[in-house]
Structure formats: C-alpha cells, structure tokens
N, C-alpha and C positions, 0 to 999 in steps of 0.2 A: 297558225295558232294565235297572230298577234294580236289580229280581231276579237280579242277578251273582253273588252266593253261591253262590243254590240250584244256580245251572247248572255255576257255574266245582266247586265240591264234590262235585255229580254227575258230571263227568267223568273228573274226575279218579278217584274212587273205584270207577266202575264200568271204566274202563279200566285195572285192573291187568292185566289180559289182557282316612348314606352313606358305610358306608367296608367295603370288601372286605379280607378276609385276606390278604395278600401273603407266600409261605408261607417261613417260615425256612431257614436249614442250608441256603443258595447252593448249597456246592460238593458235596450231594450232589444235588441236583436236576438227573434228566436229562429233557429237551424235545427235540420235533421241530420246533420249531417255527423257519425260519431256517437250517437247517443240512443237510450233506447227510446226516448217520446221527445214532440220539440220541446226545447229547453231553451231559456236565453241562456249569452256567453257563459254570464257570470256564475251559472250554474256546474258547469263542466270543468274538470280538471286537466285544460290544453287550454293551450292558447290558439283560438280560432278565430280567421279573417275573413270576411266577407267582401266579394266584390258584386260592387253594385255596373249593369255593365252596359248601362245607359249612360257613366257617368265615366266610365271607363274609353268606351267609344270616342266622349265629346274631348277624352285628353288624347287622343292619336292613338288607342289602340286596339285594331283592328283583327287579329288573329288572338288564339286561346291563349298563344305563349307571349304574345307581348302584356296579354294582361297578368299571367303571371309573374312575371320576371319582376315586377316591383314586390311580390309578394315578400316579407322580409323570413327567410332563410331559405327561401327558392332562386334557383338561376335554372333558365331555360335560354340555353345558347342556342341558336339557330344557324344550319349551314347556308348561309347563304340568306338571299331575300322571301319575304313570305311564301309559305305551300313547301321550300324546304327543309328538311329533316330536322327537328326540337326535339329536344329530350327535357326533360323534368329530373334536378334534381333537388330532392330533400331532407334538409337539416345533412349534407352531408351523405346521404344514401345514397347507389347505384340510381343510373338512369333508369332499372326496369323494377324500382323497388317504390314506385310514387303509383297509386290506385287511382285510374281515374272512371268515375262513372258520369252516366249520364241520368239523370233521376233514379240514381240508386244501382243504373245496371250497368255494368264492366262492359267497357268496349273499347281495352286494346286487344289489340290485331292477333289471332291465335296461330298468323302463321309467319310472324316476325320470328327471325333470331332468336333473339334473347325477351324476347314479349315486352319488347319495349314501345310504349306509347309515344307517337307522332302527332303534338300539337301543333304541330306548324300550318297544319292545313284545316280547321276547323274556325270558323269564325264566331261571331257573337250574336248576330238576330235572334237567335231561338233561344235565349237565356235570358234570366229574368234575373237572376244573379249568380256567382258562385260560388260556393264554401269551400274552405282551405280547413282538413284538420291535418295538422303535421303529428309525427309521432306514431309507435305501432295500432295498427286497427286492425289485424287479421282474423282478432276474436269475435269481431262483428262481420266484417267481409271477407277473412279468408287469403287463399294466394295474393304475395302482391302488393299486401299495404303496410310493407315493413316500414316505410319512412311519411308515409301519409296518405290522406286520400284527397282528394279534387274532385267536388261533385256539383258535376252541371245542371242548374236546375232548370228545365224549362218556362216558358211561359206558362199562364193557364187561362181561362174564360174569365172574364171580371163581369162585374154587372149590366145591365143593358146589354140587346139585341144583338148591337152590333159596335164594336170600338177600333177601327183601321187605323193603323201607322205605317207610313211612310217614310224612307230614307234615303237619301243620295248622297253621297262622298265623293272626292275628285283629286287627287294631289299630284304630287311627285311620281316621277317613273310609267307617266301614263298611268297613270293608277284610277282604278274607279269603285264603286262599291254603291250596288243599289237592293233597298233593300224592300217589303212588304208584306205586311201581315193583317190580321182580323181576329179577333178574338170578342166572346161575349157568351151569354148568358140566354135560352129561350126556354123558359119554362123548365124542365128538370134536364134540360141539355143543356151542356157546357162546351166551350169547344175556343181553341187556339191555333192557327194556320199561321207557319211563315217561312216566307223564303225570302233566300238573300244571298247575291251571285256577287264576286270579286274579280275582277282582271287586271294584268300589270303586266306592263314588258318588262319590271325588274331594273335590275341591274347586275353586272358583270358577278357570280360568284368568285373567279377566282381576284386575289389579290391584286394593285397593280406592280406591291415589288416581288411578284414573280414574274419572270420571262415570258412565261405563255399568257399573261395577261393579253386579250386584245378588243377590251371593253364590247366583246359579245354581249346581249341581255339576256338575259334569266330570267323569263316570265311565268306567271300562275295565273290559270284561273281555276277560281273554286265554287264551289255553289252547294247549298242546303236547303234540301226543303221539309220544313219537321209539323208535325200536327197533334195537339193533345187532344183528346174529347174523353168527356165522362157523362155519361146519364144513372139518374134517381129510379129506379123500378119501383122505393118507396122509401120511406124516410129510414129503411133499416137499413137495405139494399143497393150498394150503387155498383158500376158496368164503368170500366176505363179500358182507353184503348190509346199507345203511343205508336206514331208512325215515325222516321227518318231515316233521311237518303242524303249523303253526300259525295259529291262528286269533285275529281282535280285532275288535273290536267296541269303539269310542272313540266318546265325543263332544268335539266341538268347538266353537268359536265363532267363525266368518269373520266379519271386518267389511265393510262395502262401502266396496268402492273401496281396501282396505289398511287400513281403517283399522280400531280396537281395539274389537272392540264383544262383548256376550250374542247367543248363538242358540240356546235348549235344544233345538228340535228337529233340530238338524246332527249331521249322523255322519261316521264314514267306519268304515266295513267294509275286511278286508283278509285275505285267505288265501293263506298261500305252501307249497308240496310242495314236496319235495327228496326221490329216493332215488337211489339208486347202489349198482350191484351190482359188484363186483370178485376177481379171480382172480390169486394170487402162486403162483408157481414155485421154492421155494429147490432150484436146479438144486447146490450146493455150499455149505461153510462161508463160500466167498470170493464165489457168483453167485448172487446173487434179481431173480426179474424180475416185473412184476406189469401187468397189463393191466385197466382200469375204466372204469365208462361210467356215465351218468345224466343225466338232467334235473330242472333248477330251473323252478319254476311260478309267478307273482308275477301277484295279483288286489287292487287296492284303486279302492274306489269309493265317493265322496262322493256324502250327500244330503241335503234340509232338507225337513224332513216327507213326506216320503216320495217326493220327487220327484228322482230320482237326477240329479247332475250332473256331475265328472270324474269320467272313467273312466281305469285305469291298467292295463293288461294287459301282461305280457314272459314271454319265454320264454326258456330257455338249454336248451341239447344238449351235451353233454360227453364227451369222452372221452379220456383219458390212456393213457401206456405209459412206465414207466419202468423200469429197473434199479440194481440195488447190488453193486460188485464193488469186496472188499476184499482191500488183498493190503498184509500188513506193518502198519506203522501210518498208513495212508492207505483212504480209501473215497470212490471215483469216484461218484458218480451222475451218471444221464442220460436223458433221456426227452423225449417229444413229446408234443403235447396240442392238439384242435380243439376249437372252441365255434363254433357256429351260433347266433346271435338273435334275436331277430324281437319288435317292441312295437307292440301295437294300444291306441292311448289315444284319446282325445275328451278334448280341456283347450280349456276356453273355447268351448265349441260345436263346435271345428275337429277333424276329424281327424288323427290323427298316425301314419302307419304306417310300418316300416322295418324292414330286416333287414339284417346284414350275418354272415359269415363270419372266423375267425381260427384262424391254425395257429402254435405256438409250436414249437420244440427249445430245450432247455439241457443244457449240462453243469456239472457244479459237484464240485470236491475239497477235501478235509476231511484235512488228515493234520500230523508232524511234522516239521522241520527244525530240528535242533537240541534251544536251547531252547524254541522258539515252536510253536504250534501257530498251522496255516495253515490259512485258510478262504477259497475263492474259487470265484466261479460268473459263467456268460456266457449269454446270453441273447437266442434270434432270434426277433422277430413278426413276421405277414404279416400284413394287417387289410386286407378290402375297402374302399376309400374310400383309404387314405394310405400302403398300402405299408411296407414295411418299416421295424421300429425294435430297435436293438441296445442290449444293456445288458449291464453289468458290476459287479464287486464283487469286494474283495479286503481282507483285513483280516490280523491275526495278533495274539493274544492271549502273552504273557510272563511266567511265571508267579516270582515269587520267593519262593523258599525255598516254603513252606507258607501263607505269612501276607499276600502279596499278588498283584495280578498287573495290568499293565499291556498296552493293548491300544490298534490303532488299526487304522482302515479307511477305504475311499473304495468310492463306488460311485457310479451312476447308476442313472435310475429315471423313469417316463412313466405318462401318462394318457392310454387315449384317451377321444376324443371320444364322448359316448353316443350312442344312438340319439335320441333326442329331441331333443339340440343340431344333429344332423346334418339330422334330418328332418322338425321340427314346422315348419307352414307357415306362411309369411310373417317370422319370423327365424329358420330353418335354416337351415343351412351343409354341405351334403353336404363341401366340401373343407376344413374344417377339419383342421389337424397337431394332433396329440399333444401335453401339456403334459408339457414334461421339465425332469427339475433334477441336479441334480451337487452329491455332499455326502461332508463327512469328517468324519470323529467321533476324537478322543481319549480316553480315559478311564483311571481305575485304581478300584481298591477293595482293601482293606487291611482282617485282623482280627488284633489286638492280642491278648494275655491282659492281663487286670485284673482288679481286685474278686477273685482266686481262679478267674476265668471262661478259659476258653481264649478265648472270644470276647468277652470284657466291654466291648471297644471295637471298633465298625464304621466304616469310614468309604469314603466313595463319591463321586465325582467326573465328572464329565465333563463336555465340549465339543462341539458337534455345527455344521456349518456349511451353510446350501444357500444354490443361485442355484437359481430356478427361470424356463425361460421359454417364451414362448409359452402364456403362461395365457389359458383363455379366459373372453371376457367380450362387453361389446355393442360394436359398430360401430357407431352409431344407432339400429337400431331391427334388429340381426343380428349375430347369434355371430358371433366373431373371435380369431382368436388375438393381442391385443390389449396383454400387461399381462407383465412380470415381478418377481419380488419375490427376496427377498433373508432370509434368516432367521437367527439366529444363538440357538443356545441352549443354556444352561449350567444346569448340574445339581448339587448338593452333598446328602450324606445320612449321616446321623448316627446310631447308635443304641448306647444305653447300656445294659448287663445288670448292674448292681452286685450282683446277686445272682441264683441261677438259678432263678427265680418272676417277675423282675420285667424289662420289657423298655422303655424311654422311647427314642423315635423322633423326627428335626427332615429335614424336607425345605424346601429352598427351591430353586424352579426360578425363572431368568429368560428372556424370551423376548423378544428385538426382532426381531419381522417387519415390515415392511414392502412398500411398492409399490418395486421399485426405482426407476420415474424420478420419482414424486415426493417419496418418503421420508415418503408420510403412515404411520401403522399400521393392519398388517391389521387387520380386525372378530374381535372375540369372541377374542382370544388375550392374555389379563391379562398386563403386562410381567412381573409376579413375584405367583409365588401359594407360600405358604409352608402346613406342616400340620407337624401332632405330633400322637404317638401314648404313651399310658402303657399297656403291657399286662401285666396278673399272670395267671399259671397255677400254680395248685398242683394237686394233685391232680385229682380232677376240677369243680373249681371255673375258671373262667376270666371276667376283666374286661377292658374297653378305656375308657378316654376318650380320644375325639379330638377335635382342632381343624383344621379347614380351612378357610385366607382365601383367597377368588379376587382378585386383585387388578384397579385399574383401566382398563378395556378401551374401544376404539370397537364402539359398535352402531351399528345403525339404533332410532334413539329416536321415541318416540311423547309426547307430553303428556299433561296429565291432561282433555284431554276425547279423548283415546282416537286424536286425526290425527295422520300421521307428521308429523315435524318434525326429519327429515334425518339426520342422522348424526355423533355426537360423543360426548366419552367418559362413562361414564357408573361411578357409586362403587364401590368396593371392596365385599365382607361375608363375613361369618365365620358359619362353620358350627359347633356346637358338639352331638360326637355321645357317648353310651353304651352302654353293652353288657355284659352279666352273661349268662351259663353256665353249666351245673349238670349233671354227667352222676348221675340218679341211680341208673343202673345201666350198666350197661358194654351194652345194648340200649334203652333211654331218655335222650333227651336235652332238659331245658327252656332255654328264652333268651327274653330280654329284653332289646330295641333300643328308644331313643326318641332322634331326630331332632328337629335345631335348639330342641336344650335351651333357648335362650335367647329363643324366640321373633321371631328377626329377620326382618324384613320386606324380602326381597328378589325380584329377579329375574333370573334367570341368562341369562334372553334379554331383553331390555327393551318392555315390554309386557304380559309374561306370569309370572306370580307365582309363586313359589318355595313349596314345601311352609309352611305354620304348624309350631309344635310338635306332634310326633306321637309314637305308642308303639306297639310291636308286640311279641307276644306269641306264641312257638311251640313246637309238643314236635316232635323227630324222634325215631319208631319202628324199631328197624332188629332185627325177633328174629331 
C-alpha cells in the first residue's frame, strides 16, 4: 500500500479527461448557502464564513477538516493522520448534528452509526469554495442541520474553450498530492473535470506515551474525480449533470476490546458515488422552476491481513422539485424532495439490514420590510418509522448606515434516527423519535475606517442558544431517546488592517454544552478555544502566521498502557502555523505551509496523536 505517490500521481494526471482562507470583503460575498435566492453576507441573519480553497490549500491545508477546523466555532478533531476518522462539531452540537452537502446534496454516509459525516478523507480539488452557515437549517434541508451546514461547492465551466490547472504538493511523511483539472465554456456547453489523488505513509496513530507505541505509519491514500457539465437547449432551458467518485484506502489500528494498541496490517477501504442529473425551466424574470434526481452510493470495509471484517454498505435515491418566484424585493421558494435508503452492513459478525422512505415540502421567503431584511422558511417531513416532523425559522438582519448591521433569529431543527440505530440487531430501536432542539442566535458586526482604511477596524459578535431533546443514547444495552442537553455559545472576532498589505485577526469562542439533567459537559467541545491570525499581501507576495488553542475538553481517555480509563477532562494545546506565497507569474503559483511550528505533542481525540512538525511544499499551474 506504501506506493501512494505513484498511484495517487498517476491518477490524477492521467484523468485530466491547519488553517483555511476565510475570504474577505463580507458585504460583497454572495452564497447559496441558507438562504432562499443568493444573497450577500450582510443580508442574512447568521453569521456565514466562506472558504476560499485555493487560498486555503496554499496555507497547508489539505483535507475538508483541516480547512474546517480554523472555522471559528467549529473543531474537527481527527483520529490520527489524514483519511482518519473527523467529525464536525458545531457551535457546540453533536458530531452527527453538522449537515454537510456537496452542491446542495447530503452525502453523509447512510449506513454509519449514528450518520456521522467522515471529513477526513475528502480533499479540496473539486471546490471552488465552501460555505459554512452554523445554526439550525432543517427548515430548508431537513434531517441533520440542527448545528449547521457545510456546503461544498464545486468548480464550474468559466469562459473560453478550454482553462487547465495543475497542482503538485510534496511534504512531510512522504506525503504528495497531485492534482488536475479543465474546465471551460463551448458554445451552450459548460463543463468542469477534476481530479486529484493524495498519498502518505503517515505517521504512527497511536501516541508515543502509550506503551504500544512503536512508530508503525499510518498511511492514506485518497483520490477524487468529480465532473460538473451543464448545457442551453435555449435561453429558457438548461440540462445539468454532477458526476463524483471517491476513493481511500487507510490504514489503521484497532485495539482489542477498545483498547489503544499497533495493527500494520488493518485497513479500511471505502468508495462513495454521487451523480445527479437535473433540469431548470426559467419560465420568466420573476419564475424558475427546476426538477433533479440522483443517487448516493457508500462502500467501506475493514480488514486485518487480508481477512475482511465490518462491512458498511448504504444507499440514497433522491429527488427534488423546487421553484423561485420573485416579485418586487421578495423571492418565494418552494419545493418537495423524496429519499429512499436502504444499508446492508455486517458489524460484529451480525447483520444489519434496513431501509426506510422520506418525503419533505418546504417553503421559505427572503425579501424587505422596511429597514430589515426578512428571512424565514417552514418545513414538513414524513419518515417511515416516526411520522411526521415540522420545522421553522425566522430571522431579520438590520443594517446601519453602511458600516454595521445587526441581526437575530429562532428556529428549530431535528435528527432523525439512522438506519443502524433503528435496525442493528439486538440494540435497535425500530421506534425511536427524532432528536430536536429549539435555538436563537443574536449577533451584529461592525467596520470602522482607521489607519486611512475604510475597513481598518472589524468587529463581530454573537450569541447563539439550544435545548435540545430527546437525544439518543443507550437504555442498557438499546438505543433510546434518553438524554437532553442544553448549549450556550458566544462568539467575539476582531481583525486589524493598519495598513492595506497587512491584516492581524483574534477569535475567541466559548461554549458551555452540557447533559441537561446532570449538568456534566458534553465530550470534545473545549469551553473556550481562541486563534489569531497575521496576514500580509503585497503584490503577489502573500504570508500568514497563525495560532490556534483548543481548549480543555471531556473525552473518553485512555492511559499510557493504551486501556480505556473512562472519561474526564483532558489539557488544552496550541497549534502554531505558517505560510508564504509567491505568484511568479500571473499563470504559476509556489507556497509554502509548515504545521505545528512548535512541535507540540498532542491529541485532538485522546488516544490518538496529533500531527509532529511538518512542511509542505506546492506550485499551482493554471495556463
């Protein structure tokens, strides 16, 4: 398996046919993400982040969740080195309570656990950037986006023929990453191709102060190749069609019985499809309607020298119908949407089979009243098993003068139950309820002139609050909707331009989640993680140093001879990152990223060991 270069390099090039860039200038950034038409930021009542992931790349990072993880009130701790297990959490939310899509469409895994999405193994080629809305969305999407969503946007065709880019990365741990795409424009054909293979022998997951330590590598390789095309049948009529296929190949290291140990010859293999083909009608300047369909495919299977052990199998069917009618300064959306699922696993010898059905409708309006811009959407599910579940959301942003603007909202938001809680034998729960919560967010943001800057001073703010209940968990030895919690989380962001080259950034988020009936704290969400940022750009020179502390959290903790030993808090650590830039032609691009300058010794899940000092090294080609 260690030969990951040659493979992940060859694919990428023969299919031409930690900290993320958060992108500046707010109030011109328009997103779909959240909302019912695009809007810029400053129109919506959330606070939405955009990563830009070309610029994200050129600061070291390479996977979904290292771009995340600077996101401010997201932490995505990873087990071990890239392609290992990531979870997502938000403002404070469960790991399976953050939505992530990929242009719009849900592709965690339907035959996980608890339907928790796996960012560790998805890389950045195929995005053009990604929006972060935190905060409930299930009135526009449904299961799943009780703590926010994450929507991957692809590339798309740009003008001319033909526009190819090229990438190659090289660092630490053997590490490589090449990357290739084409995208352009031929008369009423549109069209985007890219792929892009990673390989690494890693580094040892387990820690080196546990005993079983014995600097084994832990390698991934991963690969994607995704494809957008759209064609004009007439200036009324357009024909879209998304392709993608990823692939990984991880090793790992179970212990027996839970507990921390080396296996060099464990795997886990995993391949997911996605395509969707769809059809819009702009019937007028005021009516667009659009009709789409597709299916998700999810394959992962553990084994230990060759002798295969969990099997994970799911499947989604999908299909949508919505429209966009605007009239004045308001736009109505509305539409329906079925998923059929169905997951064949073997976990633990046993089989796990299930399938259920689900039909949504929503409508959602976007328009002015006054001074305020009003944003609200309503939201009905049918889901075999539990029946109906309604949802809402209503917010209003208020903008002053030019230079600030003040916003607030409430909404509600549900999980359902997976197939695997519902139907894995002997603690399935075919009647488990939906896990729902009820949350209101405050905020403002405010830019100043100073220093000579129109924007020399930023400043950003907010409050966000949930109940959530009916979480589920065990009954003795069987899922139940068992537990509720309680979160509270506040936000403050700061950034200074004393000059227009130079940019210094301070985030500090706190978060007190808890159980609510016993008031201990939830796992893995630090009370207060704080980061700063120094960035210069002049010409086409560009630098970053950053700092990011996760603060002190509960895990499930293990010892140093590798047995679990329960659950309790476990220290703080500080990440200390750089980043340098060079365009030296307006078609060549070099950078250089090196990771935990400082060489701190930590772990972001406990147990499982945080990257050493590392350096990467990469040119993008774009003639």
């Amino acid at each position: 398996m260690r030969l990951s270069f040659t493979r992940a390099a060859l694919f990428a090039a023969v299919s031409l046919f930690a900290l993320p860039a958060l992108a500046d200038e707010a109030e011109e950034l328009v997103v779909v993400t959240g909302t019912p038409r695009p809007s810029t930021v400053e129109a919506l009542p959330a606070e939405v982040d955009v990563i830009d992931t070309d610029a994200a790349r050129e600061r070291g990072a390479l996977s979904l969740d290292q771009a995340l993880s600077a996101v401010p009130g997201l932490q995505a701790p990873r087990s071990g080195p890239i392609g290992q297990q990531s979870s997502v959490f938000s403002g404070g939310f469960e790991s399976n309570h953050t939505l992530v899509l990929f242009d719009g469409v849900r592709i965690d895994d339907p035959s996980t656990p608890e339907s928790v999405f796996d960012a560790g193994q998805d890389t950045l080629g195929d995005a053009s950037r990604i929006e972060i809305v935190q905060g409930p969305l299930s009135s526009l999407y449904g299961s799943g986006a009780l703590g926010g969503v994450v929507n991957i946007i692809p590339r798309r065709g740009g003008a001319g023929a033909i526009n190819p880019r090229f990438e190659l990365a090289a660092g630490s741990f053997g590490t490589v990453l090449a990357g290739a795409g084409a995208d352009g424009t031929l008369g009423r054909f549109r069209y985007a191709l890219n792929a892009e293979g990673y390989g690494s022998d890693g580094y040892d997951i387990v820690p080196e102060r546990i005993a079983t330590h014995t600097g084994e590598k832990d390698g991934a390789d991963l690969s994607t190749l995704t494809g957008a095309f759209d064609y004009a049948l007439s200036n009324q009529i357009g024909l879209d069609l998304l392709l993608r296929r990823r692939l990984a190949n991880v090793d790992y290291d179970p212990g027996f019985f839970g507990d921390i140990g080396e296996n060099p010859e464990a795997e886990i293999e995993s391949e997911t499809g996605l395509w969707r083909a769809g059809a819009t009608w702009t019937a007028s300047d005021a009516l667009s309607l659009r009709l789409s369909g597709g299916a998700l495919a999810t394959d992962r299977v553990t084994s230990d020298a060759g002798v295969t052990g969990d099997e994970y199998h799911g499947d989604r069917d999908f299909a949508d119908f919505s429209g966009t009618w605007s009239v004045s300064a308001w736009t109505l959306l509305f539409g329906a949407q079925t998923e059929d699922e169905e997951i064949g696993a073997v976990s633990f010898g046993s089989p796990v089979v299930g399938e259920q059905q689900h039909r949504g409708v929503y409508v959602a309006a976007q328009g002015a009243v006054g001074p305020f811009e009003v944003t609200s959407a309503i939201r009905q599910d049918d889901f075999d098993g539990f029946g109906d579940e309604t949802t809402w959301r209503a917010g209003a942003a208020y903008r002053v003068g030019d230079a600030a603007r003040l916003y607030a909202s409430y909404g509600t938001s549900y999980r359902a139950p997976s197939l695997f809680e519902r139907f894995v034998p002997f603690y399935g729960n075919a009647a488990l309820d939906p896990e729902s919560a009820q949350t209101w967010e405050v905020g403002a943001n405010a830019r100043f002139a100073m220093f000579n800057q129109a924007d020399g001073l930023e400043l950003v703010a907010l409050y966000r609050s949930s109940k959530i209940e009916d979480l589920i968990g065990f009954v003795g030895f069987a899922y139940g909707n068992v537990d509720r919690a309680e979160i509270d989380y506040g936000e403050a962001r700061i950034a200074v331009r004393p000059t227009d080259w130079l940019t210094a950034r301070v985030v500090y988020a706190n978060t007190d989640a808890v159980n609510a009936a016993t008031g201990v704290a939830l796992q893995r969400r630090p009370r207060e993680a704080w980061s700063a940022e120094l960035v210069a750009e002049s010409g086409r020179l560009s630098g970053q140093i950053a700092w990011r502390q996760v603060g002190a959290r509960l895990d499930t903790t293990y010892n140093d001879l590798g047995f679990w030993s329960g659950v309790s808090e476990v220290g703080a650590y500080d990440i200390l990152r750089a980043s340098a830039s060079w365009g030296v032609t307006d078609e060549v691009r070099l950078y250089i990223a090196a990771d935990n300058l400082l060489g701190e010794r930590y772990e972001p899940v406990n147990g499982f060991a945080g990257a050493p000092a590392n350096v990467l090294i990469g040119v993008r080609v774009t003639p």
